[in-house]
C-alpha positions as a printed Julia matrix, in Angstrom:
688×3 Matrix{Float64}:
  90.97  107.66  143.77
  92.23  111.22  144.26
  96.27  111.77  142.23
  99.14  111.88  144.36
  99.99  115.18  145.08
 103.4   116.06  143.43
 106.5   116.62  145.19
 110.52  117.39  144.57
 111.02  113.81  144.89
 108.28  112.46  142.75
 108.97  115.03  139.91
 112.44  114.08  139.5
 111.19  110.28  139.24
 108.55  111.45  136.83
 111.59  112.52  134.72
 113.81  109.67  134.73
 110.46  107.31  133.98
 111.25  104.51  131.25
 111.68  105.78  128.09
 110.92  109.11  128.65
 113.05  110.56  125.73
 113.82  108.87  122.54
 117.58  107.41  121.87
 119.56  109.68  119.18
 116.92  111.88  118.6
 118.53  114.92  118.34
 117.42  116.69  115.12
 113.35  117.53  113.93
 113.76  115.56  111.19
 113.07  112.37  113.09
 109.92  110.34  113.52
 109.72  111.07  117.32
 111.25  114.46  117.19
 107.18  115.85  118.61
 107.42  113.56  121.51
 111.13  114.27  122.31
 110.82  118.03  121.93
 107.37  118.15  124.56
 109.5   116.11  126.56
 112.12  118.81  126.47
 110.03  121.39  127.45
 108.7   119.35  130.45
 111.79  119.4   131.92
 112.85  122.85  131.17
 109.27  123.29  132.67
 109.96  121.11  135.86
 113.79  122.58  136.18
 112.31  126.44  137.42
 109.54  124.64  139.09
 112.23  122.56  141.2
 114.62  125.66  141.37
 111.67  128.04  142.98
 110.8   125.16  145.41
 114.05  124.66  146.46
 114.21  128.84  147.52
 110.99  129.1   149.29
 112.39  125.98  151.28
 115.85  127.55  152.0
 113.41  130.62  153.56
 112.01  128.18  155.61
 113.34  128.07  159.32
 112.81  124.49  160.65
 113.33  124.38  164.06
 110.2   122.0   165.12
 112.55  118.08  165.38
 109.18  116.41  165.46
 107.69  118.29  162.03
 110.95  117.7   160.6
 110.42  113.35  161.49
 106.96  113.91  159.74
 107.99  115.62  157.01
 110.61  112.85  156.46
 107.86  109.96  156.99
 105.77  111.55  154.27
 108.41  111.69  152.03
 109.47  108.09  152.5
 105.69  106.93  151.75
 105.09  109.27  148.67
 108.29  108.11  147.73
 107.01  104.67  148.04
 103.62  105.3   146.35
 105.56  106.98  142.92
 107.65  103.75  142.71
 104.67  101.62  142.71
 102.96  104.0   140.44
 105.9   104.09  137.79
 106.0    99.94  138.19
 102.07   99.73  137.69
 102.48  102.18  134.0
 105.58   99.99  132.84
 103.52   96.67  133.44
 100.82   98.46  131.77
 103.05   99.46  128.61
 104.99   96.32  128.46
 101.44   94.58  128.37
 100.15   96.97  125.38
 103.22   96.05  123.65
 102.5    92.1   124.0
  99.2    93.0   123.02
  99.89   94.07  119.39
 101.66   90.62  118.6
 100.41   89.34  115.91
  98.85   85.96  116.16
  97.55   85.89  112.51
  94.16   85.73  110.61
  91.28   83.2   112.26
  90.73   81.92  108.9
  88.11   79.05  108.06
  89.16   75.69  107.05
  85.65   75.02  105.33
  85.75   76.54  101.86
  81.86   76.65  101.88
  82.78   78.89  104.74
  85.75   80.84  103.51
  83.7    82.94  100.76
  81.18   84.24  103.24
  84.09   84.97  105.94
  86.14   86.52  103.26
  82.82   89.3   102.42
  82.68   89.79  106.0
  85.6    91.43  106.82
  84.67   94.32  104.71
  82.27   95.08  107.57
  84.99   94.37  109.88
  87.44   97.04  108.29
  84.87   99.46  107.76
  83.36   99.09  111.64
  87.39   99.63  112.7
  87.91  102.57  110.58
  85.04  104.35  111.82
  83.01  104.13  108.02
  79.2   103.3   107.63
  79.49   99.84  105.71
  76.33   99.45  103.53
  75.85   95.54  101.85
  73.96   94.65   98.82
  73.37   91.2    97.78
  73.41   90.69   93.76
  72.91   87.52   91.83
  76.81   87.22   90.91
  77.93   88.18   94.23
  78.13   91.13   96.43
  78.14   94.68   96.79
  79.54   96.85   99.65
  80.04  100.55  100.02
  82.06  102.54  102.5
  79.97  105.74  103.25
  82.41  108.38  104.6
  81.63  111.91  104.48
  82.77  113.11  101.48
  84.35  109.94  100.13
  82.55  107.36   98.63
  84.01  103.64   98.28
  81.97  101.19   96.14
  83.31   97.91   95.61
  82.19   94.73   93.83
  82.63   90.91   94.58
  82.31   88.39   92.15
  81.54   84.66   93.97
  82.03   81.63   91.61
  79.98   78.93   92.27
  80.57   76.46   89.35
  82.41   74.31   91.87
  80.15   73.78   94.87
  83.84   71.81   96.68
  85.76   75.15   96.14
  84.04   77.86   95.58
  86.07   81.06   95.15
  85.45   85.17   95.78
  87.36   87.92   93.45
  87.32   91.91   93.39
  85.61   92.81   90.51
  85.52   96.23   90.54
  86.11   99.08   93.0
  85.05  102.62   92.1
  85.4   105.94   94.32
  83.03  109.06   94.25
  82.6   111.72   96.46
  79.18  112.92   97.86
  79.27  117.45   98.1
  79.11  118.93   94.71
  82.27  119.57   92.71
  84.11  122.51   92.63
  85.54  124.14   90.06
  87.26  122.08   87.78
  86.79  119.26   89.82
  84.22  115.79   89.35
  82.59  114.03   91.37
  83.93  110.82   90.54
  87.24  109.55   91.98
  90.79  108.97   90.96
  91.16  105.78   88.39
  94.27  105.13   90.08
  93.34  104.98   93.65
  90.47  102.64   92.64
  93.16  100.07   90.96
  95.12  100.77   93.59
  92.2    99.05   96.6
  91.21   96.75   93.97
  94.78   95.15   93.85
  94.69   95.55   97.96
  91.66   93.62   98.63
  92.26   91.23   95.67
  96.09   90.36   97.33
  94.69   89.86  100.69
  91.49   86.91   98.81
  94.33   85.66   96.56
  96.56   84.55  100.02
  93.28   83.83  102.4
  92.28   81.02   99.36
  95.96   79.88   99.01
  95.63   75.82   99.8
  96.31   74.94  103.31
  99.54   73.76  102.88
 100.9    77.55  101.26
  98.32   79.59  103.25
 100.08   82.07  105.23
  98.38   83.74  108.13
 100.69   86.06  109.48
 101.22   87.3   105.89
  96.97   87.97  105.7
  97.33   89.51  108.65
 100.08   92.0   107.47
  98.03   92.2   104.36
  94.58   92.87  106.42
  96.55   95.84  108.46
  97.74   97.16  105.53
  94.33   97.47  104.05
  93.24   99.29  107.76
  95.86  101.78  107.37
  94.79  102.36  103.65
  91.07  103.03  104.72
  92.4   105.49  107.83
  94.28  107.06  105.84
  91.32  108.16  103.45
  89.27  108.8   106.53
  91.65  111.26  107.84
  91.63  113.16  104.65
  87.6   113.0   104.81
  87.53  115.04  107.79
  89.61  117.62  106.51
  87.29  117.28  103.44
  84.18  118.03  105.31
  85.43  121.24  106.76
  83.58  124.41  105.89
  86.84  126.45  105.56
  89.59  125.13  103.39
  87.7   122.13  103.13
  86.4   120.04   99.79
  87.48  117.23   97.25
  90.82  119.21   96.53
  91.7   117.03   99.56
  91.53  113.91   97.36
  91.68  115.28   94.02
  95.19  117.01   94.86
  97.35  114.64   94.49
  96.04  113.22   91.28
  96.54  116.68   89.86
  99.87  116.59   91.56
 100.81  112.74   89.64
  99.52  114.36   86.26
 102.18  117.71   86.73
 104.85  115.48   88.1
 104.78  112.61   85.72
 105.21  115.23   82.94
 108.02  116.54   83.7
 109.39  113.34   84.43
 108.59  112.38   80.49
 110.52  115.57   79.82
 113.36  114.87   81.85
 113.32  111.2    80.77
 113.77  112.36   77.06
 115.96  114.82   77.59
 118.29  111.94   79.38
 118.11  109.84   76.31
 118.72  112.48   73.91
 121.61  113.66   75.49
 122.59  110.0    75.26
 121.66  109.08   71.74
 118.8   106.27   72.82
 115.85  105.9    72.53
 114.65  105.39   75.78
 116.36  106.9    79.13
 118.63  104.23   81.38
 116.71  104.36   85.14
 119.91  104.72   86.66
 121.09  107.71   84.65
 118.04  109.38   85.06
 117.6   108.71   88.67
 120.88  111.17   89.2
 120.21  113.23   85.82
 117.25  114.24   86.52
 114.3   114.12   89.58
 113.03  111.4    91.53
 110.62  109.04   89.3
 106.7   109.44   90.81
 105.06  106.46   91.38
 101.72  107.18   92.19
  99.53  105.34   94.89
 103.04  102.52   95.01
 102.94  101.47   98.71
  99.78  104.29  100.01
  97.24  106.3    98.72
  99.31  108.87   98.2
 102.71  109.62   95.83
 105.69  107.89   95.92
 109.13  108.78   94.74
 112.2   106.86   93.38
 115.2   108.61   94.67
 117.88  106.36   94.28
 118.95  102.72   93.5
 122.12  100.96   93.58
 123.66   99.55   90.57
 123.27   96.08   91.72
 119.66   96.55   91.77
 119.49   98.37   89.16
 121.71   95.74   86.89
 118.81   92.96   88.43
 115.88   94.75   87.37
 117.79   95.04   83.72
 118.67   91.02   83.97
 115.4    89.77   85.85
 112.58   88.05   83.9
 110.5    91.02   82.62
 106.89   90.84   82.85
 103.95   90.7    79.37
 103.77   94.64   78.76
 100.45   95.73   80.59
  98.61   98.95   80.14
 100.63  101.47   82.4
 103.45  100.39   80.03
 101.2   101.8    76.85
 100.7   104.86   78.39
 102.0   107.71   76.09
 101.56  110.21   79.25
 104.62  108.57   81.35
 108.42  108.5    80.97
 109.59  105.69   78.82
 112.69  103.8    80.89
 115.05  100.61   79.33
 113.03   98.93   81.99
 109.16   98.67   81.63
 107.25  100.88   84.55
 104.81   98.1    85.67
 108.64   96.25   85.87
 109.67   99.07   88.26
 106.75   99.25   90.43
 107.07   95.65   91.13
 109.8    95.58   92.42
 110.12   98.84   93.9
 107.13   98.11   95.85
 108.86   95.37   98.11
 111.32   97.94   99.13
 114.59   95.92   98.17
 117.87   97.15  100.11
 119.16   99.26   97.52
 116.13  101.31   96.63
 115.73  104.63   98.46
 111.99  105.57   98.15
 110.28  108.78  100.1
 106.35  108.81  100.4
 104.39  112.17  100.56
 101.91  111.83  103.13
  99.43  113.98  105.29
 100.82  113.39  109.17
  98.46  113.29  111.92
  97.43  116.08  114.07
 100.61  117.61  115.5
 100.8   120.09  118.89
 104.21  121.29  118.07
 106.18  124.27  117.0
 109.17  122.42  115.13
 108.07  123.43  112.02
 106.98  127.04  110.71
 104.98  127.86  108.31
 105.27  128.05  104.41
 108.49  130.13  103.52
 109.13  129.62   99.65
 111.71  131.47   99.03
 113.0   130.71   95.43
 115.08  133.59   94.73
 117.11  132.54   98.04
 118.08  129.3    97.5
 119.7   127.19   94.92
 117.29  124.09   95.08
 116.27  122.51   92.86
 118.25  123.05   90.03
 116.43  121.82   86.61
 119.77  121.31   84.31
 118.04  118.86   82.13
 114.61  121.1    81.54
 115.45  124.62   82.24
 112.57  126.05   80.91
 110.39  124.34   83.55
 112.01  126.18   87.05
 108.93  127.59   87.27
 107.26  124.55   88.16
 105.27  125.02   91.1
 102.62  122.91   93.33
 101.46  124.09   96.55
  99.56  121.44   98.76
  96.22  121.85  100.68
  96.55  123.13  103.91
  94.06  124.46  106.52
  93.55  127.86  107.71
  93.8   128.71  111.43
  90.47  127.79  112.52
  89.1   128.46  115.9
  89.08  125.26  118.46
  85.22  125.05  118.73
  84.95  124.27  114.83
  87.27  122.04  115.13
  85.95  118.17  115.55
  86.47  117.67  119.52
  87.32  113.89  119.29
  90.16  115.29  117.5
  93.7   115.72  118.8
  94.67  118.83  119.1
  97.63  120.83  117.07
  98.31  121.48  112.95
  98.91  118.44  110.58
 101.85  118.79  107.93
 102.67  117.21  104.48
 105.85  114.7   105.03
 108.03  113.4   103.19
 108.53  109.6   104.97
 111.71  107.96  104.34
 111.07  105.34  107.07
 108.18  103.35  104.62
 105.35  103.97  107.39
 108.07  103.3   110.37
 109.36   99.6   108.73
 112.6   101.26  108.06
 115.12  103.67  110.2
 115.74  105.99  107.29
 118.54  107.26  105.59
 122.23  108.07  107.09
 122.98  112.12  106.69
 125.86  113.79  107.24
 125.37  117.53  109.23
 126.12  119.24  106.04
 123.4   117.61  104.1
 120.89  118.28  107.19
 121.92  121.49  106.6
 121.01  121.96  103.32
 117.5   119.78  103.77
 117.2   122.76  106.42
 117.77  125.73  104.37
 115.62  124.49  101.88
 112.28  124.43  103.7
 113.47  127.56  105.68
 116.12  129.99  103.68
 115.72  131.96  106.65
 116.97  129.22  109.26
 119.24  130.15  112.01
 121.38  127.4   110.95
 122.93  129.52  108.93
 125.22  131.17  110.64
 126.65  128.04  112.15
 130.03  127.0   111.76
 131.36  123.68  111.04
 130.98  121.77  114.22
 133.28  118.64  114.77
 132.71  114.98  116.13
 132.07  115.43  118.93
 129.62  118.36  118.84
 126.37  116.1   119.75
 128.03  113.57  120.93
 128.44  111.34  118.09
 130.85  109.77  116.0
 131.39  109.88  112.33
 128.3   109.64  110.47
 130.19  107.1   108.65
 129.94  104.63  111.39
 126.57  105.24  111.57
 126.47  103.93  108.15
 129.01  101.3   108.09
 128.52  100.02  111.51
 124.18  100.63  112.53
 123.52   98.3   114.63
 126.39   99.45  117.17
 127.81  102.15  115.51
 132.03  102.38  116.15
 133.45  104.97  116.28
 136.74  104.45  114.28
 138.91  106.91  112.36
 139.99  104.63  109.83
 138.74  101.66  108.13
 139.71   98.58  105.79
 138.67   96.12  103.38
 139.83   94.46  100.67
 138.44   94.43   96.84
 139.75   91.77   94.19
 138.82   91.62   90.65
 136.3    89.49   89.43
 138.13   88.41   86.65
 141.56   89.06   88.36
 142.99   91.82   86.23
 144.87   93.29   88.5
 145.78   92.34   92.47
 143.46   93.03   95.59
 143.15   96.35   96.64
 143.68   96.91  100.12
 141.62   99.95  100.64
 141.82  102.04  103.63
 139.58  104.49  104.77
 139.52  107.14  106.51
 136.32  108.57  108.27
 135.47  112.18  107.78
 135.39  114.27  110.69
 131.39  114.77  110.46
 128.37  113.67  112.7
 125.15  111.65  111.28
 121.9   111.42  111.64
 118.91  109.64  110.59
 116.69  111.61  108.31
 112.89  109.76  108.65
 110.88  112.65  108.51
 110.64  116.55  106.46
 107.89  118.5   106.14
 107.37  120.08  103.09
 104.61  122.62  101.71
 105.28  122.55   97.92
 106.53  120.39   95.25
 109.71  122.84   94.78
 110.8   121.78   98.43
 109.83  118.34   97.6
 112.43  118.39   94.93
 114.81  120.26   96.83
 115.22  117.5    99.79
 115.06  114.94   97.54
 118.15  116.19   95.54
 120.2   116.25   98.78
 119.01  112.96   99.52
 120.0   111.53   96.52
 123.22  113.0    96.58
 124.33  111.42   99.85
 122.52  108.14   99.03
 124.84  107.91   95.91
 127.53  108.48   98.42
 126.31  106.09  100.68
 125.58  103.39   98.08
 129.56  103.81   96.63
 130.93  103.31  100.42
 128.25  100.38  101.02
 129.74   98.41   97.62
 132.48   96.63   99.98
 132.82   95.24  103.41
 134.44   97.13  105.52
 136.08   96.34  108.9
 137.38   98.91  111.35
 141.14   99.17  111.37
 142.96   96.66  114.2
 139.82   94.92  114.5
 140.44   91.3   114.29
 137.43   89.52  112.66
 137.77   85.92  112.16
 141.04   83.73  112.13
 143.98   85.99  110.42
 145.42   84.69  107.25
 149.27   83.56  107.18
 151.7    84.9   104.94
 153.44   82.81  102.69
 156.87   81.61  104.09
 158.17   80.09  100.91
 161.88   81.18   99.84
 161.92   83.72   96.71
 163.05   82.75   93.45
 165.75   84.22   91.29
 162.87   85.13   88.96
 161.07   87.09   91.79
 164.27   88.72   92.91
 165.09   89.72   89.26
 161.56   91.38   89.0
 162.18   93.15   92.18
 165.59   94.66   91.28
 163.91   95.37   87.61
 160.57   97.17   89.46
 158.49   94.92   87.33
 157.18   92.4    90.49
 153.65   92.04   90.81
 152.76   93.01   94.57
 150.16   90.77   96.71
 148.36   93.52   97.37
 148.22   97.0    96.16
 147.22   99.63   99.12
 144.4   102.41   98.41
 144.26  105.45  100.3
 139.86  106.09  100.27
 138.83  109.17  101.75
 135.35  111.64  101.6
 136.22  115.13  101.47
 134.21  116.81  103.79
 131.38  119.68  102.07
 131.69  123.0   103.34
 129.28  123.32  106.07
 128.71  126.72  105.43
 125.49  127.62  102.88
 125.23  129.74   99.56
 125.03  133.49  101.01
 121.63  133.88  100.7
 120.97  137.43   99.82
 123.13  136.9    96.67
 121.29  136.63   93.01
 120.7   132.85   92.01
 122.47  133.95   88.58
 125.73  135.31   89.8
 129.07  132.95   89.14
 129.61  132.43   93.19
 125.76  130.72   93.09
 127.37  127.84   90.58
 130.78  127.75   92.75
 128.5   127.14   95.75
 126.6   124.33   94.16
 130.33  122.48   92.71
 131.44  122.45   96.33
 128.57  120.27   97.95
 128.89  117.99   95.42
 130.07  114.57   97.42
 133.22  113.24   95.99
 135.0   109.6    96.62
 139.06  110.48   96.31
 141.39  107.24   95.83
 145.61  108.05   96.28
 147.56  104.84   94.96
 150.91  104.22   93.99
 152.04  104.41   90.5
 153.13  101.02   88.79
 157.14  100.66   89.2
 159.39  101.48   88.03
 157.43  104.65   87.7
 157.75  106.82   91.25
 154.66  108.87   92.42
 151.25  108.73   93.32
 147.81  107.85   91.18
 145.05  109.96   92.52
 141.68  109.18   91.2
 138.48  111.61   91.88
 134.85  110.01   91.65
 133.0   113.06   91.88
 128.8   112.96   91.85
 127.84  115.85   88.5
 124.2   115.95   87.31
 125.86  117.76   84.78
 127.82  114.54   83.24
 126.08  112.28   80.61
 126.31  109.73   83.26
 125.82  111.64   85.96
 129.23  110.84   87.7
 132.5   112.94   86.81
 135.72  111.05   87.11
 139.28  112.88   86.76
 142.73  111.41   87.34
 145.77  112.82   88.35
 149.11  110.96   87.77
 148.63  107.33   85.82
 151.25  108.33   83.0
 150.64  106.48   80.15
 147.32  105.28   80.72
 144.82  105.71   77.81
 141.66  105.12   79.84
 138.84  108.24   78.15
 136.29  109.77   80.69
 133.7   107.86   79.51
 134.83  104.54   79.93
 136.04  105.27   83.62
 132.25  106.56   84.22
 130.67  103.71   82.99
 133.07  101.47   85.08
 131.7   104.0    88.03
 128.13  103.32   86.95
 128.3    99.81   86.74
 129.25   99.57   90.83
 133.3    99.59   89.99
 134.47  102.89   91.63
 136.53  100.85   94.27
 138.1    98.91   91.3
 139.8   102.52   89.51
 142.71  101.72   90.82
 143.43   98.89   89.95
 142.43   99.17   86.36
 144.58  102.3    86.1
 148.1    99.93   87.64
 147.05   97.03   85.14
 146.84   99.48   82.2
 150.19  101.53   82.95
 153.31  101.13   80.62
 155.66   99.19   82.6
């Protein structure tokens, strides 16, 4: 059947199809920013093509009446033909949707059955991924091996037959090789890590298909099979680069173990410099976590590198209380950072992804036709990120990552997509996740790091309502429908009531957000520039997320009555004295907003206006109180984030006379999750 031929009516309609752009996308740093940003230029595309339509009609002198009623009839059944058209592609999307509901694995009930089905599906994952799947049967079980290009996947099953009733199938051993001769300074065998890391992927998905009947979870073997199919494309992908006669070779796999061994290094020297600085013997996780650079976890949730940005105190106080685990070998290793909390602890828990935990995944995309981002421009000299304050002698740090050459289109593999692939940083966790609330200034500065040069530069601070947003506190406070309110309030008491509730009021900076799922990155210097932004605002975000907050005249729930009963002479005698204990002490909370515009960039990184620059884009939490009667005047209390500080947080307080709380002890109160509580401790400790 021959295509409709366009016209001005069916274009528009082609435009205002179902979800042709993607809600609050509105910045490149988003997962679908490729698909809004073609969609863009359709339209801008389709705009000149309706505008020099619309001329050549107005040329147009229509005098015949009975061309003009044919003209119209046409119209009215193209019209007609589009509409069914566009309903025939929804059905047809709304069906694919439906279609990737997951039902859960067929599994066997016969447990003669189950070990057989269970070696199967290595076949099964190896026809989907497009592998050769090779099968070799051995006297204590089986042997398969995933032939790829380059890569080589062997893996061995052990089958336990001592009980004919149940018998059971285990992962012995899995061991990766390549097949092309090594290059320099490179083996032919694989990573060590990446083959524990499929072992302990196949071995979780056996462990919950021979779960008893009455535990057995199929949806959850189904997760776990998918995750193993993503694993195995992912390794596929990076075989075809591998296979390339330009820019091609094992550096595609061996890269980011080289990559784990630099990184993990200078985490160890981080990590001691932390508890030097600190008198301990090993580093807190939560001190270094702001101190210092994100904590690499190798091969965590991919097979790739992972990186622990940020965790809350709650979770980190959990991980410190929880149950730990018997010591196992990645805890022996002399070559990683030593933590108060064991690293086979971490990854446990870390890998499940707990609210709290802010983790970003480096990952090869898939092919990409778009121009969003430009190439490689490192530009140390011109920007301040990363700062190393902890190991100075190690800014020169550098790791560039593989990347391919422009190659002509007829070398290139024709089932491929067209366009470029990029190294990402994913903050979404493979698209499980929405990502992490920015403000624009941050965005800013994840922008100038990747490209000094950006014209974002020369922006100037842009209000609310600039894209048509609210506050990007909203976005955090509020994400499922995101208010827009200028002030908000909530109400934090002491756990051991040492002072009265706080009634803390907020007020909303005068900032957008966004969500930041996506960055592209080309080196490991611009991997540790984003991620100190990031971690910056997710300390910020973390502080602000500690209580519930309500927007401001928003009734919620049944509202409390005041007490009616008739004061005492006591209570009247404190009030005359000043010395009356108030219900509620009101907090002033507010987020002074960072200066939107960046470092001057053509300035030396070692002149005094480079360190003023990097003081003012520190986020800050500012509390105003009022001093205890009979003492007049206000309390203000900074909570400032300082990389610089022991702890990592830098707390200074105006006001509070005769309060003899040190620095230290006000951090640690920080540290511990009690920012919001400052003022409170500071009125219960004043001289009255």
């Amino acid at each position: 059947m021959n295509a409709i031929p366009e016209t001005l009516l069916s274009t528009v309609q082609n435009l205002k199809s179902h979800d042709r752009l993607a809600a609050h996308v509105t910045h490149p740093f988003a997962a679908s920013a490729e698909t809004s940003c073609n969609a863009l230029q359709d339209i801008i595309q389709t705009t000149d093509q309706v505008a020099g339509a619309l001329n050549h009609y107005l040329a147009t002198n229509f005098t015949n009446t009975k061309l003009v009623s044919l003209l119209r009839q046409q119209a009215g059944l193209s019209h007609d033909f589009h509409l069914s058209d566009q309903n025939v592609q929804q059905t047809i999307n709304a069906l694919r949707k439906c279609s990737r509901t997951n039902y859960g694995e067929n599994i066997p009930l016969d447990r003669n059955i189950l070990v057989e089905w269970c070696a199967s599906r290595f076949q099964v994952w190896g026809a989907l991924v497009g592998m050769e799947t090779f099968q070799e049967e051995r006297p204590e079980g089986v042997n398969y091996v995933f032939g790829g290009k380059v890569i080589v996947i062997d893996v061995d099953l052990l089958i336990d037959r001592s009980n004919s009733l149940n018998p059971s199938i285990s992962v012995s051993s899995v061991k990766t090789s390549y097949a092309i001769s090594p290059e320099p300074e490179s083996s032919t065998n694989g990573s060590v890590a990446l083959d524990a890391f499929l072992k302990d992927s196949f071995q979780r998905y056996f462990t919950q298909v021979q779960c008893p009947e009455d535990v057995r979870d199929p949806l959850e073997t189904a997760r776990l099979a998918s995750i193993i199919g993503e694993h195995l494309r992912y390794l596929v992908m990076l075989d075809k680069l591998a296979e390339q006669k330009e820019d091609g070779g094992v550096r595609w796999f061996v890269d980011v173990n080289d990559l784990c061994n630099v990184v993990e290094g200078f985490s160890k020297s981080e990590a001691q410099a932390v508890a030097s600085s600190l008198s301990l013997q090993t580093a807190p996780l939560d001190i270094y976590l702001l101190r210092g650079h994100t904590l690499p976890l190798p091969y965590l949730t991919s097979p790739s590198l992972s990186f622990l940005t940020y965790i809350s105190p709650l979770v980190y106080l959990s991980l410190l209380r929880s149950g730990r685990e018997p010591e196992s070998q990645l805890d022996n290793n002399v070559n990683l950072p030593k933590f108060d909390i064991p690293m086979s602890h971490i990854r446990h828990h870390v890998a499940s992804l707990p609210k709290g935990v802010t983790v970003a995944t480096l990952t090869l995309s898939k092919r990409m036709e778009t121009h969003l981002f430009p190439a490689s421009m490192s530009m140390p000299t011109l920007t301040t990120r990363p700062t190393f304050p902890l190991v100075p002698g190690e800014f020169e740090l550098e790791h560039v990552f593989p990347s391919l050459a422009d190659v002509a289109p007829v070398t290139l593999d024709s089932s491929e997509a067209p366009g470029r692939q990029f190294w990402m940083l994913d903050f979404t966790h493979g698209g499980k996740s929405l990502g992490v609330v920015m403000s624009q200034s941050k965005m800013r500065e994840i922008e100038l790091v990747i490209n000094p040069l950006s014209s974002m530069e020369s922006l100037n601070s842009v209000g609310m309502m600039s894209y048509g947003t609210g506050s990007w506190l909203a976005l955090l406070l509020n994400p499922p429908d995101p208010i827009s309110s200028e002030r908000y309030t909530a109400l934090y008491t002491s756990p051991t009531g040492a002072h009265p509730p706080l009634q803390l009021h907020l007020t909303a900076p005068e900032e957008p957000g966004f969500m930041l799922q996506k960055v592209p990155v080309h080196s490991m210097r611009e991997v540790w520039g984003v991620l100190e932004v990031v971690r910056e605002q997710c300390w910020l975000n973390e502080t602000l997320s500690s209580c519930k907050w309500t927007t401001e005249g928003l009734k919620i729930g049944p509202e409390q009555p005041e007490g009616e009963d008739q004061a005492t002479e006591e209570e009247l005698e404190a009030m005359l004295s000043g010395t009356m204990i108030p219900r509620k002490i009101p907090v002033n909370v507010s987020v002074p907003l960072n200066s939107s515009s960046p470092e001057p960039i053509f300035e030396a990184p070692g002149l005094d206006s480079m360190s003023v620059s990097v003081n003012r884009r520190r986020p800050r939490v500012v509390m105003t109180s009022p001093e205890r009667p009979p003492i007049s005047g206000l309390v203000e209390i900074s909570v400032a984030y300082d990389e610089t500080k022991p702890r990592g947080i830098s707390v200074e307080v105006n006001g509070a006379m005769g309060v003899d709380f040190t620095p230290e002890a006000l951090e640690e109160i920080c540290r511990r999750g009690g920012t919001f509580g400052l003022s409170g401790r500071v009125w219960a400790s004043s001289t009255v």
